[in-house]
C-alpha positions as CSV (number, residue, x, y, z in Angstrom):
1,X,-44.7,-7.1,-121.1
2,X,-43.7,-9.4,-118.4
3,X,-40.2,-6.9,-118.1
4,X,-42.2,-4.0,-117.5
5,X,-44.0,-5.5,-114.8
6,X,-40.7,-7.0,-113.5
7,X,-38.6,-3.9,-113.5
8,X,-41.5,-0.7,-112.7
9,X,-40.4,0.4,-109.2
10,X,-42.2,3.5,-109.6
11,X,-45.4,1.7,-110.4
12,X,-45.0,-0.3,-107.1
13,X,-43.9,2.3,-105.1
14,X,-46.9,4.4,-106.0
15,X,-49.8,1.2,-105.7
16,X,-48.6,0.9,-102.0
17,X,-49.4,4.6,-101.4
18,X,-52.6,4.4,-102.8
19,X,-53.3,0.9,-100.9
20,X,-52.9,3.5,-97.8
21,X,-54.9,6.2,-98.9
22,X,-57.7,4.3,-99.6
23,X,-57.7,2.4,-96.5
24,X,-57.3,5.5,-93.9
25,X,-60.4,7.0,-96.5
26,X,-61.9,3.7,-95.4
27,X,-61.4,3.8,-91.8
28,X,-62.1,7.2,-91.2
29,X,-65.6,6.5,-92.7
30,X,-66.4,3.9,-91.3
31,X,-65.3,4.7,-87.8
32,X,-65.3,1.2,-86.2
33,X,-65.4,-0.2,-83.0
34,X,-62.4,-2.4,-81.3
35,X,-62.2,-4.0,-78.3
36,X,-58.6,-3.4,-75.9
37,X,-57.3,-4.3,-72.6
38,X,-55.7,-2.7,-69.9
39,X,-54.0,-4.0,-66.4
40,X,-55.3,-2.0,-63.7
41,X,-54.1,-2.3,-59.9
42,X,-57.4,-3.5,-57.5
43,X,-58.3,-1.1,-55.3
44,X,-59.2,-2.2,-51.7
45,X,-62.1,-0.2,-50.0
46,X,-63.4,-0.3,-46.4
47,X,-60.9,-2.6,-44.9
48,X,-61.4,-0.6,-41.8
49,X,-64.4,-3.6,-41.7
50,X,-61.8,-6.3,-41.2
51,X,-59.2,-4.6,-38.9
52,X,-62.3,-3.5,-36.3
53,X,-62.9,-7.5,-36.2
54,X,-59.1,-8.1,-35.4
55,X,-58.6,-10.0,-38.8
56,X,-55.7,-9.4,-41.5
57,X,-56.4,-9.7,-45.4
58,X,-54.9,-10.4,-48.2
59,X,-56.2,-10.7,-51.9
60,X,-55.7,-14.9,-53.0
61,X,-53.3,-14.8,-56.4
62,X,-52.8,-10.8,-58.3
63,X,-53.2,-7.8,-57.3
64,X,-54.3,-6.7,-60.6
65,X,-57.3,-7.2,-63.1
66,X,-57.4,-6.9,-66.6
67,X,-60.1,-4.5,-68.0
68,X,-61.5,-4.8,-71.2
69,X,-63.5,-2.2,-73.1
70,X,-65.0,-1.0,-76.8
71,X,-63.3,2.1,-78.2
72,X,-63.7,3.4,-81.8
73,X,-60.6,3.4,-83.7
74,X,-60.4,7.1,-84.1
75,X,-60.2,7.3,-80.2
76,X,-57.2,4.6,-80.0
77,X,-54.9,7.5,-78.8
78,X,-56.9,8.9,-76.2
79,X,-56.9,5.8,-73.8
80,X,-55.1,6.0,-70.8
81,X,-55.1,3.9,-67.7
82,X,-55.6,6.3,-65.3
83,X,-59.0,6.5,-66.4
84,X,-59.8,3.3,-64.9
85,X,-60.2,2.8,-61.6
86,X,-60.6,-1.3,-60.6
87,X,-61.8,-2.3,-56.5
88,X,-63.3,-4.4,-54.5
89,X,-65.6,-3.1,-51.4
90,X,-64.6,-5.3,-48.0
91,X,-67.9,-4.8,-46.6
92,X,-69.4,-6.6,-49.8
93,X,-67.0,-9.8,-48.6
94,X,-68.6,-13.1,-48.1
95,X,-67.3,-15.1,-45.0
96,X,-68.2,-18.8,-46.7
97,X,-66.2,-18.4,-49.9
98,X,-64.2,-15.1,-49.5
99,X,-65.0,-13.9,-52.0
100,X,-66.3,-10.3,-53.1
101,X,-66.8,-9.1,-56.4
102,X,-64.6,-6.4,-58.3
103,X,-65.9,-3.5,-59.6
104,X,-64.7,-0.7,-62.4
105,X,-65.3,3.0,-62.8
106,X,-64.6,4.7,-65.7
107,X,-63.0,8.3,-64.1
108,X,-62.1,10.0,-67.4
109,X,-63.4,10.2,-71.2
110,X,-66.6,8.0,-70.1
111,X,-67.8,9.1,-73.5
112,X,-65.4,7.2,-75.5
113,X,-66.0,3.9,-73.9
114,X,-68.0,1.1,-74.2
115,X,-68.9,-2.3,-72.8
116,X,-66.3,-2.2,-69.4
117,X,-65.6,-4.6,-67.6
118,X,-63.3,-6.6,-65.9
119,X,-61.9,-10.2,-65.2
120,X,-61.9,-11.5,-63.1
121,X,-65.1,-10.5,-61.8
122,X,-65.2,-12.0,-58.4
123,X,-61.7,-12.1,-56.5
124,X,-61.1,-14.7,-53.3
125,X,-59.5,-12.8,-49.7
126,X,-57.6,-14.8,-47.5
127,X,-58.5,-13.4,-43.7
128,X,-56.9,-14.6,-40.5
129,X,-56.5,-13.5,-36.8
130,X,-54.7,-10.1,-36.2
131,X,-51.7,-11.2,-33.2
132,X,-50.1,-8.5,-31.4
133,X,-46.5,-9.3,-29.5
134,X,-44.1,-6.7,-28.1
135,X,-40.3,-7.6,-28.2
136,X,-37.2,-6.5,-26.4
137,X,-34.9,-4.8,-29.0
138,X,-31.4,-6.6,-29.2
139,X,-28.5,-5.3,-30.7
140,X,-26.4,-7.0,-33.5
141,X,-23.5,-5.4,-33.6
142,X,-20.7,-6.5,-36.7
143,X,-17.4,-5.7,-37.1
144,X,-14.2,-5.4,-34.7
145,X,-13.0,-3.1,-32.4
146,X,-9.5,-1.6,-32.2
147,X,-6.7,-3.4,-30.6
148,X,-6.8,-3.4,-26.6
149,X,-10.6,-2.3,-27.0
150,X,-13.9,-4.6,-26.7
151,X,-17.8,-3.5,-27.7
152,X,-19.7,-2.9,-24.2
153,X,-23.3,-2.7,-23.6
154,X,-26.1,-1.1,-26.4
155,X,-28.4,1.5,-25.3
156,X,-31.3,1.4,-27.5
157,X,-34.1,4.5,-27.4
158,X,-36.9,2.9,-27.4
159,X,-35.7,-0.4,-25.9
160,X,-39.2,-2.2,-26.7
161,X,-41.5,-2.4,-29.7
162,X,-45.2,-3.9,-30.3
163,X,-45.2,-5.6,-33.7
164,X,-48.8,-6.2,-35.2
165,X,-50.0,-8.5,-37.7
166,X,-51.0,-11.7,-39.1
167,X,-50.7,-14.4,-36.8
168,X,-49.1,-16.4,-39.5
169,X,-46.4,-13.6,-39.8
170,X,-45.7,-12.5,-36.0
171,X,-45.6,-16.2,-35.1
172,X,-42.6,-16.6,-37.3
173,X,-40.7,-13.9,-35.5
174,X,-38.3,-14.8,-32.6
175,X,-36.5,-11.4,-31.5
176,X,-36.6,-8.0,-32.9
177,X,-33.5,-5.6,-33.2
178,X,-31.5,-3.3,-35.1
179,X,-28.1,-4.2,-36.6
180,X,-25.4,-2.0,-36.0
181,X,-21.9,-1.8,-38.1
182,X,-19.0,-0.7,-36.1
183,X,-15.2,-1.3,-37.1
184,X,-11.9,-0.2,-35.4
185,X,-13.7,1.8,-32.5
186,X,-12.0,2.9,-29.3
187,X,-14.0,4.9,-28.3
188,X,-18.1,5.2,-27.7
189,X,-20.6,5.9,-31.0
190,X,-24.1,6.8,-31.4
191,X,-26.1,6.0,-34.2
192,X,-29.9,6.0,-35.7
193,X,-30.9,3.0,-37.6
194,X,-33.7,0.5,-38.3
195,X,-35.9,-2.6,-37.3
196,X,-34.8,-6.1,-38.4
197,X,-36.7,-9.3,-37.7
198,X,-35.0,-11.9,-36.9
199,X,-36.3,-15.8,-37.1
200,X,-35.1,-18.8,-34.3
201,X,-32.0,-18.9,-35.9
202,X,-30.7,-15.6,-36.1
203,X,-31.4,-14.8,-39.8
204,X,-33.1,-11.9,-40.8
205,X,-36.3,-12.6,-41.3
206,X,-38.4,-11.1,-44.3
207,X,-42.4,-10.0,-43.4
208,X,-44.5,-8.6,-45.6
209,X,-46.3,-4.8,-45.5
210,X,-48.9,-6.4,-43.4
211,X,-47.0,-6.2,-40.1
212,X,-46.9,-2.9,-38.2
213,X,-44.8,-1.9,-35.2
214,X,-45.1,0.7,-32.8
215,X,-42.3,2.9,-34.0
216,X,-42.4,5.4,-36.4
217,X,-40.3,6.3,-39.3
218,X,-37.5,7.5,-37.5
219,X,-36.6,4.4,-36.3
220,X,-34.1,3.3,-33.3
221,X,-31.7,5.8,-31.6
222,X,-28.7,4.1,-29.9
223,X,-25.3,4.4,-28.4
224,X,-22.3,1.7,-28.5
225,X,-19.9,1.3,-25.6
226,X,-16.4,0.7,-26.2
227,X,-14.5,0.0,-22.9
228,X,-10.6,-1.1,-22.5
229,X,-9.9,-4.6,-22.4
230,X,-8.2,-6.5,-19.0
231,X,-7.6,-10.1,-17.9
232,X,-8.9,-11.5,-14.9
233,X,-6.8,-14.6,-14.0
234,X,-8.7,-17.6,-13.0
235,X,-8.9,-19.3,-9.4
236,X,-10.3,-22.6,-8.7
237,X,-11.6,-23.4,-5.5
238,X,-12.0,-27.0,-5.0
239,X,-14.6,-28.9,-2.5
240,X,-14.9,-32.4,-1.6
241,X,-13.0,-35.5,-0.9
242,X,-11.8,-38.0,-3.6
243,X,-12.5,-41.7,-3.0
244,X,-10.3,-44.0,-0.2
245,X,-6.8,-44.6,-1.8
246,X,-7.1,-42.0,-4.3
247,X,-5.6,-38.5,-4.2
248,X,-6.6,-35.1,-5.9
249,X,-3.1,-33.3,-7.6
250,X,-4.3,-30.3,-9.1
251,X,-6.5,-28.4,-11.9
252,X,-6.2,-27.8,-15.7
253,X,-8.4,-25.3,-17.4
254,X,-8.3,-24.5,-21.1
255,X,-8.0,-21.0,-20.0
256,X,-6.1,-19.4,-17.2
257,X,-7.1,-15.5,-18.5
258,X,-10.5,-14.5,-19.1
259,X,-10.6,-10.6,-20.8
260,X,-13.2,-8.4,-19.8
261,X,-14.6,-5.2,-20.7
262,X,-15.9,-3.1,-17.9
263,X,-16.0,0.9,-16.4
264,X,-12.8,1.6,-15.6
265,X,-14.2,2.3,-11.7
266,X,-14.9,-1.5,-11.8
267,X,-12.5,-3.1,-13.4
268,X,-10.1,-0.9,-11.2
269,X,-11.2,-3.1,-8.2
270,X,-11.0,-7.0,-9.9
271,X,-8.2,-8.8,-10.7
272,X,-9.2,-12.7,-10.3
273,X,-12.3,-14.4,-11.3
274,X,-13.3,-17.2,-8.8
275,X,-15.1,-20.7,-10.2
276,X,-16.5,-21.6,-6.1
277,X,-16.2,-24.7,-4.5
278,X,-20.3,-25.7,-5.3
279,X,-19.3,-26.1,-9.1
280,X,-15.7,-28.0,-8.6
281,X,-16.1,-30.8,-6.0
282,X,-14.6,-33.7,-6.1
283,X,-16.6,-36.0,-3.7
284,X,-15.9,-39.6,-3.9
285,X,-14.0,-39.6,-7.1
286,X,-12.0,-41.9,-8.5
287,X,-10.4,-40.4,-11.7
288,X,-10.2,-36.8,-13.4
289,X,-14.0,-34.9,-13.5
290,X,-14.2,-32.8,-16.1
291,X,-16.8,-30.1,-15.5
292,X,-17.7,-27.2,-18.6
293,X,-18.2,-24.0,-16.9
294,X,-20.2,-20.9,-18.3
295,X,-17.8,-18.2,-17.3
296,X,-21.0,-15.6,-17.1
297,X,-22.4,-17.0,-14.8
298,X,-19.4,-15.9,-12.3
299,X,-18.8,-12.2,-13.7
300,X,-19.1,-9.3,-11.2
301,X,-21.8,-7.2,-11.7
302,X,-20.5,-4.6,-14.3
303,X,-18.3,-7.0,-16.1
304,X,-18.8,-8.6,-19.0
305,X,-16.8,-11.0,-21.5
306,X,-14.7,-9.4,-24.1
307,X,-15.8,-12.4,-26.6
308,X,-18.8,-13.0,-25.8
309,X,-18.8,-15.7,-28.5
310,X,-16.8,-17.7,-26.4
311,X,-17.9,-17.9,-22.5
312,X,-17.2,-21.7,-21.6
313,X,-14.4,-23.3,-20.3
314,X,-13.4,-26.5,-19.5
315,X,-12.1,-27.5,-15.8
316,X,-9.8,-30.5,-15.2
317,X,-9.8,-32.2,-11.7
318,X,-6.9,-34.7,-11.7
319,X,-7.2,-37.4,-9.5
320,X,-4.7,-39.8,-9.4
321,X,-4.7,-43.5,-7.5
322,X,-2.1,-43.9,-4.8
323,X,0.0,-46.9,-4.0
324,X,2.1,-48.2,-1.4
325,X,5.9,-49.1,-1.2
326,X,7.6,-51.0,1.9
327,X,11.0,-49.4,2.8
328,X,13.2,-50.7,5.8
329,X,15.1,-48.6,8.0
330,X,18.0,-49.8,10.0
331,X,19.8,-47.3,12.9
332,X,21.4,-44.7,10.6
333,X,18.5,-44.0,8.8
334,X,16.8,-43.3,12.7
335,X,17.7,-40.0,14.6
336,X,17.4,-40.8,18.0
337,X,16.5,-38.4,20.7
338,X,17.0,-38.4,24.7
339,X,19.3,-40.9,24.8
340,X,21.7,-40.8,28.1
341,X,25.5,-41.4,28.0
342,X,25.9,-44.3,30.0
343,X,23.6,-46.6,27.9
344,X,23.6,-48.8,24.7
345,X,20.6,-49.2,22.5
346,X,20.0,-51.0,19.7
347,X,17.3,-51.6,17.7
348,X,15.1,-55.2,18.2
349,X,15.2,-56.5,15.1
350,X,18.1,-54.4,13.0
351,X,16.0,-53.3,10.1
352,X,12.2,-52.4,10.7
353,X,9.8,-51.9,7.5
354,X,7.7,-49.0,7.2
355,X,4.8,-48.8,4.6
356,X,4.3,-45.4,2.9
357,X,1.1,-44.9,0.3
358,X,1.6,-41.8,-2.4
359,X,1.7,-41.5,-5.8
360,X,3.7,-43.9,-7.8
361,X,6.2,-41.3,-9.6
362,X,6.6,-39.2,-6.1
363,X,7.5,-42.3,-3.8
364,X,10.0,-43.4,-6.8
365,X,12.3,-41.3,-6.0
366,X,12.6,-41.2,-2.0
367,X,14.9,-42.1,0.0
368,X,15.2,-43.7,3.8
369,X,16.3,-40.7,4.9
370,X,13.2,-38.8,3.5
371,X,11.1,-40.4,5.8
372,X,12.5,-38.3,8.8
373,X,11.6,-41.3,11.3
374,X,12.4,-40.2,15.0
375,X,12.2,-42.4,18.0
376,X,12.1,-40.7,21.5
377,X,14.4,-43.0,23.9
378,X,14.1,-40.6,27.1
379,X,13.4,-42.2,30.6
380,X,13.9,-45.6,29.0
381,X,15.7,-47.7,31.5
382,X,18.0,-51.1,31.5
383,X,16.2,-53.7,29.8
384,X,13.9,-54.7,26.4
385,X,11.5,-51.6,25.4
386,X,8.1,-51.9,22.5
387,X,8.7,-48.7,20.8
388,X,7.6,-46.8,18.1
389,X,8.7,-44.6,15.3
390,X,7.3,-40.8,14.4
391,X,7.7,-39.7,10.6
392,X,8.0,-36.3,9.3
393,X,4.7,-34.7,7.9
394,X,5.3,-34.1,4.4
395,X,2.5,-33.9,1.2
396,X,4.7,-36.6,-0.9
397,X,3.8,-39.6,1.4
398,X,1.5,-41.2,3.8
399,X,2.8,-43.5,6.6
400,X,0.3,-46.7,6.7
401,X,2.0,-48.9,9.4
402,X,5.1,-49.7,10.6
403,X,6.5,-52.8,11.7
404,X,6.7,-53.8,15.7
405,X,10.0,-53.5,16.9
406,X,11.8,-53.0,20.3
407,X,14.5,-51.1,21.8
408,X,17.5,-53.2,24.3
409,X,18.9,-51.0,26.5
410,X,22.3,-52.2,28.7
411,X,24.5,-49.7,30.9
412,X,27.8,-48.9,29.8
413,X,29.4,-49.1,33.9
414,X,32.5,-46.9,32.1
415,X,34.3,-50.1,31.1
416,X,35.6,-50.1,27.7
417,X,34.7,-53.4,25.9
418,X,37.2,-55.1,24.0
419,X,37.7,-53.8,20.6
420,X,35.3,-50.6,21.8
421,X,36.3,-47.0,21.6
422,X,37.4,-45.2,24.7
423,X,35.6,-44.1,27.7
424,X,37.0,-40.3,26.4
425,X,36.3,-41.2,23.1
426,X,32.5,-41.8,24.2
427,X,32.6,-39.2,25.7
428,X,33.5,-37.2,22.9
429,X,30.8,-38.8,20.8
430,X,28.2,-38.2,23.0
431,X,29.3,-34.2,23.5
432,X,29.5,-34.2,19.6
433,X,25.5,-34.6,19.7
434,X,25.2,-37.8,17.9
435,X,21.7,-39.0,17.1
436,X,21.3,-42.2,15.3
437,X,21.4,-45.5,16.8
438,X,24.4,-46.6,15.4
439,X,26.5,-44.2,17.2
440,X,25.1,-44.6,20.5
441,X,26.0,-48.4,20.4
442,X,29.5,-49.7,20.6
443,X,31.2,-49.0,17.3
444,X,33.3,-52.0,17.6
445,X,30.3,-54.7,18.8
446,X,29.1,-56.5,15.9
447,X,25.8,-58.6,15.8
448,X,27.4,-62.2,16.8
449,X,29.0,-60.6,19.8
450,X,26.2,-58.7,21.0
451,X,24.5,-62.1,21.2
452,X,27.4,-63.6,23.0
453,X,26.9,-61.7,25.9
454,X,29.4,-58.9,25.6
455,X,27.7,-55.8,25.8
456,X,27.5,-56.9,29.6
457,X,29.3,-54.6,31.8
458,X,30.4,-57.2,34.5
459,X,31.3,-59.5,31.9
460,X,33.7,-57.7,30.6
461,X,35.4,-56.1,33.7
462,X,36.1,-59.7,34.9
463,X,37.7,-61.1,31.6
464,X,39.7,-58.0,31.8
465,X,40.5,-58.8,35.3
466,X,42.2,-62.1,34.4
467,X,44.1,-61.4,31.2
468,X,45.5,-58.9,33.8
469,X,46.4,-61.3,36.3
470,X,48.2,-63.7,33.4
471,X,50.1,-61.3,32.5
C-alpha cells in the first residue's frame, strides 16, 4: 500500500489538475472582490494662480501618489493606469500649511471600480518669489587653434537673455553663455548651440525645469574669429628719480614679446606695446621695485591677447647703490691746454686726488686716464696759480670733488738749464703738440732741484757765465 502511494505519478499528476479545476469553478462563482494599487503621476491644475502672484511652486517630496481601488477578480486584466487620473487644484492651496488636497478621477471603465482613492490625500507645495535677471551671454570657447592662429572675439545672436525663476535658483547663477568647441581652426566658424549656466566659479551650473529664459528652442547663433598671430615687443618707459646715492641700471620683464591677435588693418600699424611712465616710476627708491602689470590694460583698441589666460607680467626696476673711490692724478694723466712755449708749469702738489661715485663693478675697472681730466692754462702768467680740473662726461662715473691744487708758472728766458733738453729740442716738443704737464716742464729737472731754485732763468745764465769764465 504504502508503495503505491509512493510510486503513482499518474495519480499526483492528475489530483493537481483537479485541485485547479475546482478552484477556477470556485472563483468564477464566487466572483470576489480584491483590493490593488497603482502609481499615478499628480497632476497640477491652475498654477496660472501662482505665477499671476509672482511666486514659483514646487510639490514637497514625490511627484507621484499611489491609488488604491476594489476590482473583482474577473476584471484583474482590464486595469490600466491610464484610467486614472491623480491632481491637485492650486486655487484649492492653503497659504498657512501649503497644503492642498489631491484628488482622483476614474477616466475609463468607472464600472469596474470601487472604493478609489488615494494616498496621500493631502500633499505640502513649497512657494517662493518668482526673480527675473537678464545676463550678458559669454562665450566659452575649448580647444586650440592651428599653429600661427589665435581665437578672436565671439559674436553671439542674441547677445542677452532674461532668465526667470525661483529666486532660490536665479540667485545661484553668476553668468550665462554658450560653450563652443573649436580645434585646429585658421580660419572663422559659425555655429548654433545652447544655454549653459554657469555658477561663481565657472562650473556649469545645473537648474531645474523651473527656470525660463527668453530664448526659444533654437537657441544661440554665433560666429568665432580666428585672426593671425604677431608679437608686439615690449617698451618700458621709466619716471621718477631714485633716492640720493643710489642709481637706476635698467629693467627686467618676464616677457619681452607679448602675441596678439588683431585685423590684419590693425595689427599692420603696431609693432611695440608701451607700459607708460605713471605705472614704472621709480621715485625715491632705494632697491629694485617690482611692479605686476596687466598687459590689457595697455592694448590698442582692436587688439587683444593671444592667451588670454595669461595677461600679467612682471617688471623689474634695478636700482643699484653707488659708491665712491679716490684716485690721484699726477701730470701725465692731465692734458693740458693753452699752454705758451716760453713757460714751465707744474703742478702744486705733484699728485691731486679726485673722488668719483658709480657703481662698484663699473669704477673697478677704470683707469686715470678714463677720467679725461683737462686743465685750461691760457693767459696764466709768471707766478703761483689756484686752478681747477674739468672731467669728461661719461655715464660710468660721477666727479664728487677734487682736491685744491695750484699751478707754478716760471719763464723759460731761452736758456737751457743744466741737464735740460735744447732750446731746438723745446722747440720741437712744443711744435710736436704736447699736452700733459710733464712735457711742458724741463724733462731733466727733478723735484729736489726744482726746489733748489733752478728753474730760475737768471740763475742759471749766471752759473753758466762762470764755469765759462774758469775755463
Amino acid at each position: 500500500m504504502k508503495e503505491r502511494l509512493i510510486n503513482n505519478l499518474g495519480l499526483k499528476v492528475l489530483s493537481i489538475f483537479l485541485a485547479f479545476i475546482i478552484w477556477l469553478v470556485v472563483v468564477n462563482v464566487s466572483n470576489p472582490l480584491v483590493n490593488r494599487r497603482r502609481e499615478v503621476t499628480l497632476d497640477i491644475e491652475n498654477g496660472e494662480v501662482l505665477t499671476a502672484a509672482k511666486r514659483a511652486y514646487e510639490i514637497s517630496g514625490k511627484s507621484t501618489v499611489t491609488v488604491s481601488f476594489d476590482i473583482h477578480t474577473r476584471d484583474e486584466y482590464k486595469i490600466q493606469l491610464s484610467d486614472f487620473r491623480a491632481y491637485i487644484d492650486l486655487s484649492e492651496l492653503y497659504d498657512v500649511t501649503g497644503s492642498v488636497p489631491v484628488k482622483v478621477e476614474v477616466l475609463n471603465n468607472d464600472n469596474i471600480y470601487s472604493n478609489v482613492t488615494a494616498k496621500p490625500g493631502v500633499v505640502r507645495v513649497e512657494t517662493e518669489e518668482i526673480q527675473t535677471k537678464p545676463f550678458e551671454l559669454v562665450a566659452d570657447v575649448h580647444g586650440a587653434a592651428a599653429d600661427g592662429y589665435a581665437f578672436g572675439s565671439v559674436a553671439l545672436s542674441p547677445d542677452t537673455v532674461i532668465v526667470e525663476g525661483p529666486i532660490s535658483q536665479v540667485g545661484l547663477i553668476n553668468h550665462v553663455g554658450v560653450r563652443i568647441q573649436a580645434d585646429d581652426l585658421a580660419g572663422d566658424v559659425e555655429g548654433h548651440t545652447g544655454l549653459v549656466f554657469y555658477d561663481a566659479n565657472g562650473n556649469e551650473l545645473e537648474v531645474d525645469d523651473r527656470v525660463y529664459t527668453n530664448v526659444d528652442e533654437t537657441g544661440i547663433d554665433y560666429k568665432l574669429y580666428v585672426n593671425k598671430v604677431k608679437e608686439l615687443l615690449l617698451d618700458f618707459e621709466v619716471s621718477g628719480s631714485v633716492a640720493p646715492n643710489y642709481r637706476y641700471t635698467g629693467v627686467e620683464c618676464s616677457r619681452r614679446r607679448i602675441p596678439v591677435t588683431g585685423s590684419r588693418s590693425v595689427l599692420s600699424s603696431v609693432n611695440t606695446l608701451t607700459i607708460p611712465a605713471s605705472v614704472l616710476d621709480l621715485d625715491g627708491a632705494s632697491s629694485d621695485q617690482v611692479i605686476t602689470v596687466d598687459i590689457r590694460d595697455y592694448l590698442p583698441e582692436g587688439v587683444e591677447l593671444a592667451d588670454a589666460e595669461d595677461p600679467m607680467i612682471e617688471v623689474r626696476l634695478q636700482v643699484e647703490p653707488m659708491v665712491t673711490r679716490v684716485m690721484e692724478l699726477i701730470e701725465r694723466d692731465i692734458t693740458m691746454v693753452g699752454q705758451e712755449e716760453d713757460r714751465y708749469y707744474r703742478l702744486v702738489p705733484s699728485r691731486v686726488e679726485v673722488t668719483i661715485q658709480g657703481l662698484s663693478e663699473e669704477l673697478a675697472g677704470l683707469t686715470e686716464a678714463d677720467l679725461g681730466a683737462v686743465i685750461d692754462l691760457e693767459g696764466l702768467e709768471v707766478g703761483i696759480h689756484p686752478a681747477s680740473m674739468e672731467f669728461s662726461e661719461s655715464d660710468i662715473f660721477t666727479v664728487v670733488s677734487q682736491q685744491e691744487f695750484q699751478i707754478e708758472v716760471t719763464l723759460r728766458n731761452g736758456v737751457v738749464e743744466a741737464g735740460t733738453q735744447s732750446p731746438e729740442a723745446s722747440e720741437a716738443e712744443s711744435e710736436s703738440g704736447g699736452t700733459s704737464l710733464s712735457s711742458a716742464r724741463e724733462p731733466g729737472l727733478t723735484e729736489p732741484a726744482a726746489e733748489a731754485g733752478v728753474t730760475s732763468g737768471s740763475v742759471t745764465a749766471e752759473t753758466s757765465a762762470e764755469d765759462t769764465a774758469s775755463e
